[in-house]
C-alpha positions as a printed NumPy array, in Angstrom:
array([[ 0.   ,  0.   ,  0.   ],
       [ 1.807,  3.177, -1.09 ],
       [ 2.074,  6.081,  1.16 ],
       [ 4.461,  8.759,  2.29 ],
       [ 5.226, 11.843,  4.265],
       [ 6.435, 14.855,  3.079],
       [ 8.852, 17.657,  4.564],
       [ 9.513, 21.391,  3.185],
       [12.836, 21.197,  3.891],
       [16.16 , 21.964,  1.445],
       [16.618, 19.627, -0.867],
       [18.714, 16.784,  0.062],
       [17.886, 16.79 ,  3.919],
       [15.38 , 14.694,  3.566],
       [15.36 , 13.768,  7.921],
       [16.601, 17.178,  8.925],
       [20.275, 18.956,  9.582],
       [23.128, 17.462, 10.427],
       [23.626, 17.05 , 13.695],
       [20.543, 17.2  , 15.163],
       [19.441, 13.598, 16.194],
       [16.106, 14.426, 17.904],
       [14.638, 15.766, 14.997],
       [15.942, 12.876, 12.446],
       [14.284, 10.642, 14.773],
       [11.468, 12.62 , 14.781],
       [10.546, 12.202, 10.704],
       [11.76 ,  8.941, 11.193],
       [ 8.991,  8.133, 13.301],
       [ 6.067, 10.288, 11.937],
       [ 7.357,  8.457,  8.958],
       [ 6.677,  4.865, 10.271],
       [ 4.052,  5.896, 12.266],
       [ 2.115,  6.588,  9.025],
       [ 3.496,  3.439,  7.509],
       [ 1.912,  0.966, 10.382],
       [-1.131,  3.705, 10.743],
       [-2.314,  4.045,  6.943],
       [-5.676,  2.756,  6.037],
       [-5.997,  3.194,  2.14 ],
       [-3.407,  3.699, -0.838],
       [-1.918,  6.983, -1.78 ],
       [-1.979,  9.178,  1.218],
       [ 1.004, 11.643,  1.498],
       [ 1.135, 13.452,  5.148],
       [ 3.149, 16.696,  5.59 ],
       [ 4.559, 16.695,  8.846],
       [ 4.447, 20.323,  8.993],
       [ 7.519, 20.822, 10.614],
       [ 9.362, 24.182,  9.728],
       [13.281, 24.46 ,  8.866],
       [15.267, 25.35 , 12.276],
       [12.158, 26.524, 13.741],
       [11.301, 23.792, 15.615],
       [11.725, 22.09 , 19.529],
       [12.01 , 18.227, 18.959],
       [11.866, 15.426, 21.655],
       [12.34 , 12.061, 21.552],
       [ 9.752, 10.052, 19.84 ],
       [ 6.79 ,  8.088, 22.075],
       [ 8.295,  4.674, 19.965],
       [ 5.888,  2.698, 21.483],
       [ 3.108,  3.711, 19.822],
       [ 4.081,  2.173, 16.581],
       [ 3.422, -1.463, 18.673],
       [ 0.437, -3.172, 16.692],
       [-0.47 , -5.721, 19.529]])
């Protein structure tokens, strides 16, 4: 089932700047989070998330648990 999420971020940073782990783990997890969450074909999320304008914290990575 194809889907994806989409940042507006420069082109080739496609999880965020360097050095900034938080918020590569952050897309990282939106971005399987709407992998295991998806109900039909073709949906494309933008995260939303704004170029060095943003706070990031580590991602609640239980949630993407199917049990």
């Amino acid at each position: 089932m194809p889907r994806a999420v989409f940042v507006k971020w420069p082109l080739g940073h496609p999880l965020g700047e360097p050095q900034a782990p938080l918020q590569q783990r952050t897309v990282i997890f939106r971005a399987l989070l709407r992998l295991v969450q998806a109900e039909e074909a073709g949906i494309i999320e933008e995260l939303g998330y704004r170029w060095r304008r943003e706070l990031y914290s580590e991602p609640e990575w239980p949630l993407l648990n199917r049990e």
